[in-house]
Structures are given as C-alpha cells and as structure tokens.
C-alpha positions as CSV (number, residue, x, y, z in Angstrom):
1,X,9.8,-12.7,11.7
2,X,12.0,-15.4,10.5
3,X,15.2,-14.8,8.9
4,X,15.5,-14.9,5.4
5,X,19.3,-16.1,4.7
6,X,20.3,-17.0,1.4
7,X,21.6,-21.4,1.8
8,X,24.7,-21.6,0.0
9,X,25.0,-24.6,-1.8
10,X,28.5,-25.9,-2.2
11,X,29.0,-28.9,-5.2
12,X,31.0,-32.1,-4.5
13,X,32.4,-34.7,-5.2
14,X,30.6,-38.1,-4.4
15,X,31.9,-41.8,-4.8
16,X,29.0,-44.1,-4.7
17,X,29.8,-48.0,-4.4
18,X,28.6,-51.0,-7.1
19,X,26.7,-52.4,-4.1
20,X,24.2,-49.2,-3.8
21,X,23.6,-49.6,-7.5
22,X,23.4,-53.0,-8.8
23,X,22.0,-56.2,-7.2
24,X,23.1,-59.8,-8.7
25,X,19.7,-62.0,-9.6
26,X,19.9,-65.4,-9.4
27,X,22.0,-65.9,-12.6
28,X,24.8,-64.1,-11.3
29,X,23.8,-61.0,-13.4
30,X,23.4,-57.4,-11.9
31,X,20.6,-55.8,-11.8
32,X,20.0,-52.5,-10.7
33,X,18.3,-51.3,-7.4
34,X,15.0,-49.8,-7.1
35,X,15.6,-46.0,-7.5
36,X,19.3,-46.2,-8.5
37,X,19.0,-44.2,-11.4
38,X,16.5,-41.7,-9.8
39,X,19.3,-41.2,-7.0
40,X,22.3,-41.1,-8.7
41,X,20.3,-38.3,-10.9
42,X,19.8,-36.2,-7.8
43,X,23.3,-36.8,-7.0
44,X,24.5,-35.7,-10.1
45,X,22.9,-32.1,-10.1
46,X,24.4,-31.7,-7.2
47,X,28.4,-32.6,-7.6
48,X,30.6,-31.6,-9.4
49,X,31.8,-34.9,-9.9
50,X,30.0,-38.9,-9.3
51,X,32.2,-41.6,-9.0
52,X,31.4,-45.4,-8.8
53,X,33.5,-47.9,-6.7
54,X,33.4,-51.1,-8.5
55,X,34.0,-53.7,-5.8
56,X,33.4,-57.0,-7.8
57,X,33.3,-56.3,-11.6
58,X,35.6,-54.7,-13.9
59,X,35.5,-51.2,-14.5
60,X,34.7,-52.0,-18.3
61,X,31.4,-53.6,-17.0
62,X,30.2,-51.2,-14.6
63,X,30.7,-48.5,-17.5
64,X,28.5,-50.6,-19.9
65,X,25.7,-51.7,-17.0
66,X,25.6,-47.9,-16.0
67,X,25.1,-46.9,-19.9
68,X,22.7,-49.9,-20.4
69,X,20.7,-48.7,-17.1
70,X,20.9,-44.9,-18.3
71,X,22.4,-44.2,-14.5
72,X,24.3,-41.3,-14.6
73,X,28.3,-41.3,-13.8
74,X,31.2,-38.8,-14.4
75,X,34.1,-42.2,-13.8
76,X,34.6,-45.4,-12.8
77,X,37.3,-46.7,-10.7
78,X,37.6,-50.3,-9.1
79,X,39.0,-50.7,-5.7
C-alpha cells in the first residue's frame, strides 16, 4: 500500500525577467508572450512574493505593460 504523506508546500519568492514576459513586435513595442499571464498567475498562488527584472525598459513601463496585460506582480525592480 502506498504511503500516504502529507507534501508540504513551502511559498517563495520568485523573480521572473522582462524577457519571459514581453516580446518587442516589429515597432519596437512589447508585447506579451503566449501564456505570460496564465504563468505568472500560477506563480503567484504559489509565492509569497513575484518580482520582475526589467532588463531593457524602465521600471515605470513594465508596471504600466503588466497592469495593461492584467499579469500579475507583487514589484518591479530594473537591473
């Protein structure tokens, strides 16, 4: 009979990066990724906290893009 243990599941932090989010279209503007919202949803029931790494863009921006694209975030910090 298999062992029925209780999985204990332990929140973190994550830090996800601009580049997993948004794409640039040929105009230069970003555009998110297919399923970037859907994963950074997952991601958020399951952290305590979900940071985004601006690499390219102010961190103004990214805050406006990830409230434009309803993507979820807890803060955004640029590199």
């Amino acid at each position: 009979m298999a062992d029925k243990k209780e999985k204990k599941i332990v929140k973190k932090a994550y830090a996800v990066m601009q580049d997993a989010l948004f794409d640039k279209d040929g105009t230069g503007a970003y555009k998110p990724r297919e399923m970037a919202k859907e994963g950074m949803t997952t991601l958020k029931k399951h952290s305590t906290k979900l940071i985004v790494v601006c690499t390219s863009s102010s961190t103004e921006d990214m805050e406006e893009l990830l409230k434009k694209n309803e993507i979820p975030y807890d803060k955004v910090i640029k590199l």
